[in-house]
Phi, psi and omega in degrees: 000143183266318169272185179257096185262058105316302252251142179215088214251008136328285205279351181265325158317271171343290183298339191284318185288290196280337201252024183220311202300309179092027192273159182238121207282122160235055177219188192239180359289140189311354189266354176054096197275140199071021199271330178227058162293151206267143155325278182327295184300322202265321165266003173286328286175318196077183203227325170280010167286324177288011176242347151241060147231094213232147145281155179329133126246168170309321175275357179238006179074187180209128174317340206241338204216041201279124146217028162231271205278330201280336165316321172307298201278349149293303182285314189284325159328267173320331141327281186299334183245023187040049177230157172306319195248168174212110160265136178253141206248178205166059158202026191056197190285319195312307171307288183310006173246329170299251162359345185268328207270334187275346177272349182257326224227160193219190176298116203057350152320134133313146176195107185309143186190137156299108170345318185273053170266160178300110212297019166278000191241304153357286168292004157276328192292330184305296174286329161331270185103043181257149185248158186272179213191084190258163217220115152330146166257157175289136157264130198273115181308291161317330179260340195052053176275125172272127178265194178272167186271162140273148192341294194317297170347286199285349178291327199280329181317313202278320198296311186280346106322005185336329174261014161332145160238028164172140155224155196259118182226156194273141195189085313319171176270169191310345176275304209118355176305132152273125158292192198268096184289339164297296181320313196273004193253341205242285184322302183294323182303311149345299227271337175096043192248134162284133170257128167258118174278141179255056174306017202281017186224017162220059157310347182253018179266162182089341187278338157204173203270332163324339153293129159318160211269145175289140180315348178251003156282316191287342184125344177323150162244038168200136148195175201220114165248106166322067170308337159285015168258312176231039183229343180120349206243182185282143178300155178082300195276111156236212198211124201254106201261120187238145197237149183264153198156245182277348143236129204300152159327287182325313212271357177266317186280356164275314213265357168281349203265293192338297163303315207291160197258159194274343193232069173286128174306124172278346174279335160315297162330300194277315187323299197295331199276309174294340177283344170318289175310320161304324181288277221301315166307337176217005187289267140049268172290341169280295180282000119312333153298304197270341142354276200286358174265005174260341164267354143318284187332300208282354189283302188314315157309299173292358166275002210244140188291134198081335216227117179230117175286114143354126180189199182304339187260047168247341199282126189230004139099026186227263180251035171208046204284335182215205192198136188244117158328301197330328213260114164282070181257123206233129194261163198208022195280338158324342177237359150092006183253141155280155155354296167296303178299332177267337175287352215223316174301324189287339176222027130261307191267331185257346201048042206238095163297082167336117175342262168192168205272167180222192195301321176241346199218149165257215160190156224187092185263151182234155207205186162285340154317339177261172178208205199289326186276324189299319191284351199280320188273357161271347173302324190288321206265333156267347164272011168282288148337279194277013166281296201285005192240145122292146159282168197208176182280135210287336175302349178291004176272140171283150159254158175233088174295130167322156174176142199242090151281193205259103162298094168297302160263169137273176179314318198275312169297307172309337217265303160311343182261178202280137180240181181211176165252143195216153182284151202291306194294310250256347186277353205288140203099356181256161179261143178287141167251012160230185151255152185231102235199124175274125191235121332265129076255004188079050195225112189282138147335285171241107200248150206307151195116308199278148192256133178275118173257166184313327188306304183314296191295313165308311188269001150311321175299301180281338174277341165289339167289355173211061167046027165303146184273113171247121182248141169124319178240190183217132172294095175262095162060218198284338183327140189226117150229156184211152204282112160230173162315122162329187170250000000 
């Protein structure tokens, strides 16, 4: 690092203003702060998060054009995280997988990309209007966890695409899995093709070595990190990372103004710029800490009857090329409950939120927010679990396998023709205008375009038996309908 991570000088502007200066505001936002904020808010909350949520000014820059404190603060960003560039985004990761794919890709562009994306890349595909070019992901036979692609995979795609103009790759997957992304960043570059990474569950990689290394030090030329998911900052705020080369600065930076809203939180905003200061300055020694008590944790899990982690010995140096710990993925099919049922059990009975659950497995994220008591009582609450549970036959888990139905459109031509509603039983065979997805992780059944088969509907059928937050259709009374194409 190069610069001086003392200095967070976003957030030291921002406080010097709302919780110092005494200025009397005739700008907006209308609560002036907070005086006409509800009583009931000010006092659950307090009154100084409301003297920093201030509108753009000259002493606090401007998100769309920065050239002063938030210009700083992007470049001390961009230091740490070893890219040229840094844009701070106050819509998440989701805008920012939007805005990597909308700065590459036009109308009928290609864009190579894995089935287990995220549904923000999808709805990029959609406002593109790029048509995809999708790649199986490996699936892990005992957990059925959609893993990273192989290498091999994404070459013959390029081989069979040479005009692809970008490809998306997950870096980690929602497990913590990476494929091997140098191999695929040194290969798509041959081709003069952009790698875009979706980092959003590893804003912390590269901060100790024990980490995967991040997709824009291996060379990607865009990625997008939550930082409010492993960095320390307010949710909805992250960060879009850019490296020069096969997409120009103007075109990311245009196409951010386009989307991004005119009116950005400056506590989303001061959020991203002091976590910044913390990773660089104590990240390091905090996740050596936080290392060995998370691998205690997963020895100690896996010591326990029924319950097998995930972990570093699954890594085949391919679409399983590395593995970030944080990540708790714990399969539980051993007891003959799904995912979904242990997930809903763990914050009923334990008071214990989960990420969130999948058919076999749960995921279970840990972060610097966590410590020795937090992590000691989720140890407690599955040995608890496997005193009180029998096992059971593991086939009694349904698994719901990932799969790439037959694209009839692309997303953006399905998005646009005329649909109707239809009973859910009554579609097979019709093509979908929407996506249809268990949320989370946002990863759809089916996306506009795509011909709905029986499968789709048996497993959409099973994942509403087992209360799963489902988008995309919609519910009448006992009724299932969901958005297809006209005839």
């Amino acid at each position: 690092m190069k610069n001086n991570h003392q200095k967070a000088p976003l957030y030291e502007a921002l406080t010097a203003y709302g919780l110092k200066a005494n200025a009397v505001p005739f700008d907006v936002p209308g609560h002036k702060f907070g005086k006409a904020i509800p009583t009931q808010f000010k006092d659950d909350v307090g009154e100084a998060i409301f003297k920093l949520d201030v509108n753009s000014m000259k002493e606090l820059d401007s998100l769309s054009n920065p050239t002063g404190v938030i210009k700083e603060a992007e470049s001390l960003a961009a230091d740490l995280f070893c890219a040229d560039h840094a844009f701070f985004l106050v819509n998440g990761s989701t805008s920012g997988v939007q805005k990597m794919i909308l700065s590459t890709c036009s109308d009928g562009d290609k864009i190579i990309l894995p089935r287990n994306i995220h549904k923000s890349a999808f709805n990029a595909i959609i406002l593109s209007g790029a048509h995809p070019i999708y790649i199986d992901p490996v699936i892990d036979e005992t957990s059925g966890v959609s893993m990273g692609v192989r290498t091999n995979d994404i070459k013959q795609a390029i081989d069979s695409h040479p005009d692809a103009k970008a490809i998306f790759i997950l870096h980690p997957t929602y497990f913590g899995y990476t494929s091997d992304l140098k191999a695929i960043i040194d290969y798509a570059h041959q081709k003069d093709i952009a790698v875009l990474a979706d980092q959003s569950h590893g804003s912390h990689f590269s901060l100790h070595p024990d980490f995967p290394t991040s997709a824009i030090a291996l060379g990607a030329d865009m990625a997008t990190i939550s930082m409010h998911k492993t960095g320390g900052s307010l949710t909805q705020s992250s960060i879009l990372l850019h490296n020069n080369g096969i997409v120009p600065f103007s075109r990311v930076r245009s196409t951010i103004n386009i989307f991004q809203t005119s009116s950005a939180s400056y506590l989303l905003l001061a959020s991203l710029d002091i976590a910044r200061k913390q990773l660089a300055l104590e990240g390091k020694d905090r996740f050596e800490r936080l290392l060995n008590l998370v691998k205690l944790a997963a020895k100690k899990l896996n010591k326990l009857k029924g319950i097998d982690v995930l972990g570093s010995d699954h890594l085949d140096g391919d679409a399983m090329h590395s593995f970030d710990p944080t990540k708790l993925t714990i399969n539980m099919s051993a007891f003959g409950m799904s995912g979904f049922k242990v997930y809903d059990y763990f914050k009923t009975h334990y008071n214990i939120q989960l990420e969130l659950g999948e058919t076999h497995v749960v995921l279970a994220v840990v972060s610097l927010g966590d410590d020795e008591t937090s992590l000691n009582t989720l140890v407690e609450a599955f040995t608890d679990f496997s005193k009180t549970h029998k096992l059971s036959d593991k086939d009694a888990v349904k698994s719901v396998q990932l799969q790439t139905p037959e694209m009839v459109y692309t997303p953006r031509h399905a998005f646009f023709k005329p649909s109707m509603l239809i009973d859910l039983n009554k579609s097979v065979g019709m093509i979908s205008a929407d996506s249809i997805m268990v949320y989370p992780p946002g990863i759809p059944l089916v996306v506009p375009g795509e011909k709905i088969t029986e499968r789709i509907i048996k497993d959409y059928e099973y994942l509403n038996r087992e209360n799963n937050i489902l988008i995309g259709a919609h519910h009448k009374d006992d009724d299932i309908y969901i958005k297809v194409l006209k005839p």
